[in-house]
N, CA, C and O of each residue as an XYZ file, in Angstrom:
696
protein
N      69.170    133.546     97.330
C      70.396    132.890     96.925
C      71.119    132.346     98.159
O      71.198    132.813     99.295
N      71.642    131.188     97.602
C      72.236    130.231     99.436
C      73.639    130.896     99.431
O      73.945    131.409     98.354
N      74.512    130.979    100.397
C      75.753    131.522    100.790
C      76.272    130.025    100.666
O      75.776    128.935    100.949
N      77.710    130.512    100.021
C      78.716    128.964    100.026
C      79.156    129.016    101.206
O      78.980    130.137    101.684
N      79.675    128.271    101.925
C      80.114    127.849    103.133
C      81.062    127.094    102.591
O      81.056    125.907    102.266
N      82.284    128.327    102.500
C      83.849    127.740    102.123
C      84.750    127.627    103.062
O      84.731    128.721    103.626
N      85.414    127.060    103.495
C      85.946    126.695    104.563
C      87.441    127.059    104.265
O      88.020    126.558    103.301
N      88.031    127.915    105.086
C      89.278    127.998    104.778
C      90.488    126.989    105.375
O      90.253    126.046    106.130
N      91.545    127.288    104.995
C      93.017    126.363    105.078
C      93.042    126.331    106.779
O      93.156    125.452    107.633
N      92.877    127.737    106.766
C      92.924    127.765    108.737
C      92.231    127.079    109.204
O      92.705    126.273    110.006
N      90.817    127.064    108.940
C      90.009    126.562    109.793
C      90.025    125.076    109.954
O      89.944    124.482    111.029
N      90.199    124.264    108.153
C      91.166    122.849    108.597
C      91.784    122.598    109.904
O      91.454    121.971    110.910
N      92.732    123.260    109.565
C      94.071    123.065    110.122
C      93.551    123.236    111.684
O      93.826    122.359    112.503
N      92.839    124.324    112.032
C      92.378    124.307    113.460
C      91.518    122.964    114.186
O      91.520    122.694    115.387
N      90.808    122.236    113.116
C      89.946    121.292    113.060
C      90.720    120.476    113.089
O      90.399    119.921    114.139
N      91.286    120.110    112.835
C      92.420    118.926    112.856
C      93.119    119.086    114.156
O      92.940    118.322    115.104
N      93.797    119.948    114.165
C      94.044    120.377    115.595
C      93.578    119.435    117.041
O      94.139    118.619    117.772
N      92.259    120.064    116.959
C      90.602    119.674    117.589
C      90.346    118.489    117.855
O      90.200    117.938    118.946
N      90.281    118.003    116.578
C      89.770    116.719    116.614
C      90.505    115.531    116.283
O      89.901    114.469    116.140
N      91.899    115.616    116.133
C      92.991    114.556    115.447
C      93.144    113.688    116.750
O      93.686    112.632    116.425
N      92.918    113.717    117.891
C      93.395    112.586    118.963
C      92.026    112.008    119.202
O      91.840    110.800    119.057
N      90.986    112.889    119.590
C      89.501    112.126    119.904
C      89.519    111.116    118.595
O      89.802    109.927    118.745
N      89.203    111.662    117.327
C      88.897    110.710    116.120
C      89.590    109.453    115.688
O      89.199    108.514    114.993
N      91.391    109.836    116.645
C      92.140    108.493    116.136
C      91.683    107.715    116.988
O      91.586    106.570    116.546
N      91.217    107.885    118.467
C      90.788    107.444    119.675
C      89.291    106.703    119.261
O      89.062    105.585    119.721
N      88.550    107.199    118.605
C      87.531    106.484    117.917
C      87.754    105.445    116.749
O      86.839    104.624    116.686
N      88.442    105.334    116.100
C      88.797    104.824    114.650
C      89.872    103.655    115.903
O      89.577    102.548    115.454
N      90.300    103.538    116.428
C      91.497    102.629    117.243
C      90.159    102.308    117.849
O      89.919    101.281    117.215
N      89.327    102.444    118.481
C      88.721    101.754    119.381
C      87.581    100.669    118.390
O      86.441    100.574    118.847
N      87.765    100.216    117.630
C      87.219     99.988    116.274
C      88.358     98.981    115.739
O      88.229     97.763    115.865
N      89.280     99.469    115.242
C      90.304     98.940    114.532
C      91.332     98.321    115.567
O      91.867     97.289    115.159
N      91.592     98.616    116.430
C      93.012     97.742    117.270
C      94.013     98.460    116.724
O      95.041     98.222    117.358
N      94.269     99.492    115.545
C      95.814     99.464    115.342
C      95.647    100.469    115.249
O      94.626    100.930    114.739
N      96.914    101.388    115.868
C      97.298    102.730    115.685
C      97.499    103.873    114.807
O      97.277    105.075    114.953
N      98.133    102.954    113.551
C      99.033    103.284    112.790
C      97.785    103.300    111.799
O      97.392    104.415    111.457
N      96.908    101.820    111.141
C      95.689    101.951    110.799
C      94.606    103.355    111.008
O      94.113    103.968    110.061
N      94.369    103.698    112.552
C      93.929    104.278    112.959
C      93.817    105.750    112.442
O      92.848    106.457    112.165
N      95.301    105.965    112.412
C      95.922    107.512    111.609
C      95.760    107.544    110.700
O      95.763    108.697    110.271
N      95.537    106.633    109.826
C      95.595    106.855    108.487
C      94.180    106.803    108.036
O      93.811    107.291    106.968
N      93.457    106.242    108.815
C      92.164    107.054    108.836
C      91.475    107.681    108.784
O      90.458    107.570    108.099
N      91.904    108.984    109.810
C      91.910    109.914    110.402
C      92.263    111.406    109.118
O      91.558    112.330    108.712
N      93.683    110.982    108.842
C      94.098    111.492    107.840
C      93.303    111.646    106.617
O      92.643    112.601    106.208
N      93.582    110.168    106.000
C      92.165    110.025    104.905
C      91.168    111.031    105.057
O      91.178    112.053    104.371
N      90.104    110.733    106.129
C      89.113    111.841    106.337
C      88.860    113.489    106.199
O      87.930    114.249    105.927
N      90.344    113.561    106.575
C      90.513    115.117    106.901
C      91.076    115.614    104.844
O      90.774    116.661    104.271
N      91.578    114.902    104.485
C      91.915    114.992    103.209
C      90.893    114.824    102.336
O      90.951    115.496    101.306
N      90.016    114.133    102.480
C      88.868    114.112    101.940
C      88.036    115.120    102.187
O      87.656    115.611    101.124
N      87.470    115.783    103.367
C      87.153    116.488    103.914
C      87.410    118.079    103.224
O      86.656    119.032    103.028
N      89.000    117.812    102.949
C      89.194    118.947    102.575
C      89.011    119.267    101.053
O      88.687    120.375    100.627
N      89.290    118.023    100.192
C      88.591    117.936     98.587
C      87.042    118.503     98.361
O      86.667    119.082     97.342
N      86.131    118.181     99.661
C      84.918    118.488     99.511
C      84.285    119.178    100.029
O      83.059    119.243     99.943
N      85.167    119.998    100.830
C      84.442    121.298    101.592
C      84.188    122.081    100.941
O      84.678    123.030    101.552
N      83.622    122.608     99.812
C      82.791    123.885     99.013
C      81.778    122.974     98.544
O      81.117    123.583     97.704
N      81.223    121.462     98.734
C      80.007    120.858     98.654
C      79.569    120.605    100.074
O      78.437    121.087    100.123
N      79.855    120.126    101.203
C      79.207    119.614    102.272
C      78.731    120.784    103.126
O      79.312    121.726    103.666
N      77.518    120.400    103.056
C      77.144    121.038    103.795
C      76.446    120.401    105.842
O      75.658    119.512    106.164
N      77.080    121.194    106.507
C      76.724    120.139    107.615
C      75.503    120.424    108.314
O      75.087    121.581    108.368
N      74.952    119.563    108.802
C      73.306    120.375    109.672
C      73.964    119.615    111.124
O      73.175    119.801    112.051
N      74.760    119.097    111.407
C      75.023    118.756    113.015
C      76.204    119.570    113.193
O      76.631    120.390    112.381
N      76.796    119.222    114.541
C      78.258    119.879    114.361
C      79.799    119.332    113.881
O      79.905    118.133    114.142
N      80.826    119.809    113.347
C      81.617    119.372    112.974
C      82.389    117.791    113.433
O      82.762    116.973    112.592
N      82.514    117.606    114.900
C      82.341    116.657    115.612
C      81.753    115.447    115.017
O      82.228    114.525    114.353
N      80.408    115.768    115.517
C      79.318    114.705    114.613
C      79.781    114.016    113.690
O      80.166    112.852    113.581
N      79.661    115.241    112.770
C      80.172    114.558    111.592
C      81.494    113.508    111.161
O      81.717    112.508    110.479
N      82.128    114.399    111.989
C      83.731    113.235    111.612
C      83.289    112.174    112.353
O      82.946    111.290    111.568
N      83.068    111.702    113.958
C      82.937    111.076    113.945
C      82.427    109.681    113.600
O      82.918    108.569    113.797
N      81.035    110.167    112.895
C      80.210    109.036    111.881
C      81.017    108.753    111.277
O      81.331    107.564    111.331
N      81.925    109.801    110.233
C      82.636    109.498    108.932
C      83.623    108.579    109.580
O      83.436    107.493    109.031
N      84.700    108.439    110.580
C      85.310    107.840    111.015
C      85.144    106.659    111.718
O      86.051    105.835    111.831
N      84.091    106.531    112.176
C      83.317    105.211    112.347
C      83.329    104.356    111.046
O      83.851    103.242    110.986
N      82.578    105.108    109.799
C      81.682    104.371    109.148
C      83.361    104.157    108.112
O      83.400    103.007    107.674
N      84.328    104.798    107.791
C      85.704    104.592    107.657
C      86.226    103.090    108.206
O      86.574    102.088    107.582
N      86.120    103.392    109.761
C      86.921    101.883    110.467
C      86.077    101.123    110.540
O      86.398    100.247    111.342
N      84.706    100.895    109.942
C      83.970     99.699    109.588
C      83.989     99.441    108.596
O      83.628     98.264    108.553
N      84.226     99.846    107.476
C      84.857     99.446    106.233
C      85.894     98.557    105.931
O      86.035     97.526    105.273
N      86.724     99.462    106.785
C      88.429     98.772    106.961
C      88.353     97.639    107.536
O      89.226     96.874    107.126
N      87.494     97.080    108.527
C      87.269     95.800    109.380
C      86.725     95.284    108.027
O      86.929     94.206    108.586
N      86.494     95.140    107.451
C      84.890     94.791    106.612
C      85.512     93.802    105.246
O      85.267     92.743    104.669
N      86.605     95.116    105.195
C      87.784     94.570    103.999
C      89.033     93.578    104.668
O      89.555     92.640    104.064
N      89.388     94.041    106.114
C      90.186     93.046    106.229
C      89.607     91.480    106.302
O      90.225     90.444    106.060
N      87.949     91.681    106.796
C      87.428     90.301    107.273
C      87.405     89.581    106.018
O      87.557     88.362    106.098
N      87.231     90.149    104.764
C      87.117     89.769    103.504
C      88.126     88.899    102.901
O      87.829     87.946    102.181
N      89.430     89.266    103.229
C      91.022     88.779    103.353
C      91.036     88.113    103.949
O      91.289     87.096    103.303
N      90.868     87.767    105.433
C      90.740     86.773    106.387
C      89.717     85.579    105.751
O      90.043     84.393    105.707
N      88.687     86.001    105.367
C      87.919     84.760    104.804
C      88.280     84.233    103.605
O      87.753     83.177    103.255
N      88.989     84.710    102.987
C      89.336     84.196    101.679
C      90.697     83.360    101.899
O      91.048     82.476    101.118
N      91.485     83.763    103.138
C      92.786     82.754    103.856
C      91.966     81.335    103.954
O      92.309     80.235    103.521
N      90.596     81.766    104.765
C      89.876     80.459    105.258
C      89.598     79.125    104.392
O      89.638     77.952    104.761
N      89.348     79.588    103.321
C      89.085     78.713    101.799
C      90.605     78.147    101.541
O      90.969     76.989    101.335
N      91.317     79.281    101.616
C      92.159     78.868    100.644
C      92.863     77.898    100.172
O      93.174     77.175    101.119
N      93.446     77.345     98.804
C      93.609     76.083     98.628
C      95.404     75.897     98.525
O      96.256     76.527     97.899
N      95.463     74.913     99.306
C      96.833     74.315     99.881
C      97.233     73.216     98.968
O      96.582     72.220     98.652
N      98.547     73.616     98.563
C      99.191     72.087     98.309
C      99.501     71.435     99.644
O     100.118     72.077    100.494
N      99.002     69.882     99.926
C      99.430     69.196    100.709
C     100.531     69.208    101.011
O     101.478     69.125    100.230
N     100.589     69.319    102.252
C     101.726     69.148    103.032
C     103.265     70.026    102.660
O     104.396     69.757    103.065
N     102.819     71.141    101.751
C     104.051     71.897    101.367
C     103.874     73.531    102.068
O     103.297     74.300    101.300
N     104.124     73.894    102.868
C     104.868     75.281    103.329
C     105.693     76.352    103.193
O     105.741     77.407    103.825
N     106.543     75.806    101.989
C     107.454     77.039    101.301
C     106.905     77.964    100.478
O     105.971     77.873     99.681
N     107.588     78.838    100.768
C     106.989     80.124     99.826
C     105.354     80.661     99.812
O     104.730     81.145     98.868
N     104.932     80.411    101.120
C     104.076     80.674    101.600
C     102.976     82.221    100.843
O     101.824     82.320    100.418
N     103.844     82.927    100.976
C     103.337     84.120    100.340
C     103.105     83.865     98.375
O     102.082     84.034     97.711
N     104.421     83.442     97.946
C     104.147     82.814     96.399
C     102.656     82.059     96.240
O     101.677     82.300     95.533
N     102.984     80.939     97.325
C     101.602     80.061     97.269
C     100.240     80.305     97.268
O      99.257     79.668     96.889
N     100.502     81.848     98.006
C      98.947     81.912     98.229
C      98.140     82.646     97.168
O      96.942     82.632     96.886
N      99.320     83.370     96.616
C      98.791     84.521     95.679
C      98.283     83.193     93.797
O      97.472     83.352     92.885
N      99.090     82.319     94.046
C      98.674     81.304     92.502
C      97.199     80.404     93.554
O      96.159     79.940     93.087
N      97.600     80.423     94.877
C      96.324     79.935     95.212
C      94.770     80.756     95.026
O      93.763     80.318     94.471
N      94.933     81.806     95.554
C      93.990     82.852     95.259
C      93.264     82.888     93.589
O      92.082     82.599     93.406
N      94.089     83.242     92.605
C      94.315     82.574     91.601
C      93.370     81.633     90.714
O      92.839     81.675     89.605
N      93.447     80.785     91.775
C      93.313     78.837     91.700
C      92.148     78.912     92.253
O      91.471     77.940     91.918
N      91.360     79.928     93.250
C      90.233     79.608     94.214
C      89.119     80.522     93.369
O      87.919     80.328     93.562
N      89.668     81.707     92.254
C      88.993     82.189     91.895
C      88.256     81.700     90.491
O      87.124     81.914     90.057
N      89.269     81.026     90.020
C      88.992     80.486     88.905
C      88.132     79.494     89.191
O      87.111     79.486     88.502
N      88.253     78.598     90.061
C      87.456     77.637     90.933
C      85.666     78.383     91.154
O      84.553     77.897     90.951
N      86.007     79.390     91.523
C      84.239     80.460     92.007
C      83.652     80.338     90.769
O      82.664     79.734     90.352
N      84.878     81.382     90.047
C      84.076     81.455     88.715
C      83.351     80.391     87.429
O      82.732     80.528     86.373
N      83.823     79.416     88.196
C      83.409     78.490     87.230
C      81.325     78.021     87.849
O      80.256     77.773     87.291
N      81.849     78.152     89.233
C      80.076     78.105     89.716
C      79.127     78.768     89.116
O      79.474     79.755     88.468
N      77.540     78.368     89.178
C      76.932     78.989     88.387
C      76.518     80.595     89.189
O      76.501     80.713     90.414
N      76.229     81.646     88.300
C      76.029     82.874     89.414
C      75.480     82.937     90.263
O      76.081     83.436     91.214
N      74.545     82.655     90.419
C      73.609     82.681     91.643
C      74.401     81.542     92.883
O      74.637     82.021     93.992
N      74.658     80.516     92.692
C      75.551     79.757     93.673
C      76.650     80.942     94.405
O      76.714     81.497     95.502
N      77.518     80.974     93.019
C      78.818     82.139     93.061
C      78.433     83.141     93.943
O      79.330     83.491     94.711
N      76.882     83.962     94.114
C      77.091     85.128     94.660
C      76.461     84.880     96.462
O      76.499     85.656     97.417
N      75.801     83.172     96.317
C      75.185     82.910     97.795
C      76.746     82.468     98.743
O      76.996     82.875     99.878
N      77.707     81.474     97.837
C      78.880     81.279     98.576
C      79.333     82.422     98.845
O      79.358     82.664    100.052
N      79.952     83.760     97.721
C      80.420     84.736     98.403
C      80.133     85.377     99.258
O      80.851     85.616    100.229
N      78.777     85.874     99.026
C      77.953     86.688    100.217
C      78.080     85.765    101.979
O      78.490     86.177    103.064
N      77.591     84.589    101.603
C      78.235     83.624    102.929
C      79.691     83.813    103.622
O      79.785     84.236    104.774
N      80.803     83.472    102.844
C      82.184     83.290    103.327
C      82.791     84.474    102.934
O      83.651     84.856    103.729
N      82.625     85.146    102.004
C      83.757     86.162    102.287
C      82.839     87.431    102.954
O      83.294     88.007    103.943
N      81.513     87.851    102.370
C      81.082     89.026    102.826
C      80.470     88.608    104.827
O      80.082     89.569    105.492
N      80.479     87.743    105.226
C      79.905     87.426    106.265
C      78.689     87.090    106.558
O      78.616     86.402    107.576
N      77.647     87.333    106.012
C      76.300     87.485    105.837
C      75.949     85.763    106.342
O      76.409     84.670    106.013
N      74.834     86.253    107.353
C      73.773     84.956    107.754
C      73.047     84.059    106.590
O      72.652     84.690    105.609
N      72.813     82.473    106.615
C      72.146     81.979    105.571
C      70.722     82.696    105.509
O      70.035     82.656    104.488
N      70.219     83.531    106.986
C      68.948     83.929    106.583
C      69.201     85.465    106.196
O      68.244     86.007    105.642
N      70.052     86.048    106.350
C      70.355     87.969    105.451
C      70.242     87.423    103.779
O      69.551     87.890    102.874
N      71.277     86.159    103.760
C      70.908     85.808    102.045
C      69.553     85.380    101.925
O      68.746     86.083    101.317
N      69.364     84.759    102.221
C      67.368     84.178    102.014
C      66.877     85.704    101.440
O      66.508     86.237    100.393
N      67.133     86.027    102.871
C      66.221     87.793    102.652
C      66.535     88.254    101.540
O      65.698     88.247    100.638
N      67.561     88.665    101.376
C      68.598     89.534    100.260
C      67.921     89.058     99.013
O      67.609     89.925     98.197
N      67.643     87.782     98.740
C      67.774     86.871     97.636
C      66.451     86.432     97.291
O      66.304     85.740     96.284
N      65.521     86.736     97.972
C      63.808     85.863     98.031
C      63.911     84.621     97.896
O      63.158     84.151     97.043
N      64.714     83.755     98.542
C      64.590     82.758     98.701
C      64.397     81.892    100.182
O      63.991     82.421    101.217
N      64.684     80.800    100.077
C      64.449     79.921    101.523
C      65.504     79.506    101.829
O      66.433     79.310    101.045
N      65.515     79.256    103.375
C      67.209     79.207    103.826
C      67.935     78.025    103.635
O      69.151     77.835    103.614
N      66.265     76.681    103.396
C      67.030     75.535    102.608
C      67.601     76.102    101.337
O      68.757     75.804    101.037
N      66.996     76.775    100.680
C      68.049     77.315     98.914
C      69.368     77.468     99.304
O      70.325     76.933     98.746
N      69.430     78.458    100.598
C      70.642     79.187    100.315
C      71.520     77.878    101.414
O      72.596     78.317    101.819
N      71.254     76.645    101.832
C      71.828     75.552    102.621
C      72.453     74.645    101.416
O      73.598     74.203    101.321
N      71.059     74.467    100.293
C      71.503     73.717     99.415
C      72.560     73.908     98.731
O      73.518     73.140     98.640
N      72.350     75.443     97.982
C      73.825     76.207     97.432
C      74.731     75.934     97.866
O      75.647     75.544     97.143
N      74.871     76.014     99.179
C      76.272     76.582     99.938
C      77.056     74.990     99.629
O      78.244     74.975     99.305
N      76.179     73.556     99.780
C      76.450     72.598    100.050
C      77.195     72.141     98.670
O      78.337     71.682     98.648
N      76.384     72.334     97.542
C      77.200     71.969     96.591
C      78.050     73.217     95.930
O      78.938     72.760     95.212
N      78.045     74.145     95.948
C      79.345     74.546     96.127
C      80.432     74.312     97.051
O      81.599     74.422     96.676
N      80.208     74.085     97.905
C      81.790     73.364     98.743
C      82.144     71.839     97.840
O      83.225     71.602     97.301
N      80.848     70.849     97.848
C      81.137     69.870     96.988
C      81.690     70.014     95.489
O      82.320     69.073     95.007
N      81.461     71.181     94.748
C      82.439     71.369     93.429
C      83.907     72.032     93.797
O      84.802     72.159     92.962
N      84.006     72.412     95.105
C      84.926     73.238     94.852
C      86.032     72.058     95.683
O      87.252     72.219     95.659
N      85.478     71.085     96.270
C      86.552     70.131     96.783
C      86.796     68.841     95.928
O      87.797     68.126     95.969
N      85.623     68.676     95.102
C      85.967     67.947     93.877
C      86.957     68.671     92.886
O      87.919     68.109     92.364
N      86.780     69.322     92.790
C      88.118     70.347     91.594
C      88.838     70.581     92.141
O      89.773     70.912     91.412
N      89.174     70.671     93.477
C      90.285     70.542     94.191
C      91.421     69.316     94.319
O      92.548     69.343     94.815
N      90.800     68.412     93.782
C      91.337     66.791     94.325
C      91.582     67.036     92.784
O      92.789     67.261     92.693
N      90.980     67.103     91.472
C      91.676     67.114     90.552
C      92.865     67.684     90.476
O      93.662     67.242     89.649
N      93.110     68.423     91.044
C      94.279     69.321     91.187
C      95.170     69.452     92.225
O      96.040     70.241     92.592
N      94.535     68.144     92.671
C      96.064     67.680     94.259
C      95.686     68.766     94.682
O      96.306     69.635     94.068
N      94.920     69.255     95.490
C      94.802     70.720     96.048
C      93.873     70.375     97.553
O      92.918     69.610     97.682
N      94.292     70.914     98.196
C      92.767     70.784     99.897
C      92.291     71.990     99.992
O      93.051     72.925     99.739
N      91.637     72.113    100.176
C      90.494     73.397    101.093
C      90.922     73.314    102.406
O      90.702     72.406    103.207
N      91.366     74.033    102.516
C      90.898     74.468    104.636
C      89.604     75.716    104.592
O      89.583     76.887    104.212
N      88.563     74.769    105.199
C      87.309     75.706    105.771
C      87.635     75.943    106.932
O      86.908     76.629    107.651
């Protein structure tokens, strides 16, 4: 019969202790922001603590957070780049600037309804391209196709999505 390996409140708390400046020091060297950083950190240890009467570790405690906190602030990059690329598209009324934040959220909106109207396979080579980051040849791979496919896609999807744009007095910034 296996022994549980329950971890008590103390030993948290000592662990945290331990490891709360190295791990924010890892997660910041990753992320740029501090404040990001902590809440990271935190996250982890809270999580950590939901699932300590399942994990079992074969390296040392260390180890472990650190991966987890790595693989944490590559996420978080991963999702902000996702946001950032979807700014990149996004569709502008000409020459208007007010309400910037209003605008973007009926733009968003406006850009999705715009995706969704592509056919799926287009829909998932543009996304995987511009918002997830991915090379025309990771999609080829991903996709069994050829990197002219995933050139052609990409091409007329920008061409539907700037034609339905002009119906709608609207620009793209790529």
């Amino acid at each position: 019969m296996k022994a549980k390996s329950t971890v008590t409140l103390k030993e948290i708390e000592s662990l945290f202790k331990e490891h709360y400046t190295f791990l924010c020091l890892v997660s910041f060297s990753i992320l740029k922001d501090k404040d990001a950083s902590k809440d990271i950190v935190h996250d982890f240890f809270v999580s950590y603590w939901q699932k300590k009467d399942t994990i079992t570790l074969k390296v040392s405690f260390q180890a472990y957070a650190v991966r987890a906190i790595k693989n944490l602030s590559l996420a978080a990059v991963k999702k902000a780049n996702k946001e950032q690329s979807l700014d990149k598209i996004t569709l502008n009324q000409p020459d208007e600037e007010s309400d910037h934040t209003l605008d973007r959220s009926k733009n968003y909106d406006k850009l999705w309804e715009l995706l969704n109207q592509l056919p799926k396979s287009r829909k998932e080579i543009f996304i995987s391209s511009v918002i997830d980051g991915q090379s025309y040849a990771e999609i080829a791979e991903s996709n069994g196709i050829s990197i002219n496919t995933v050139k052609t896609q990409m091409k007329r999807a920008y061409a539907f999505l700037r034609s339905k744009a002009k119906k709608h007095n609207l620009v793209i910034r790529i």
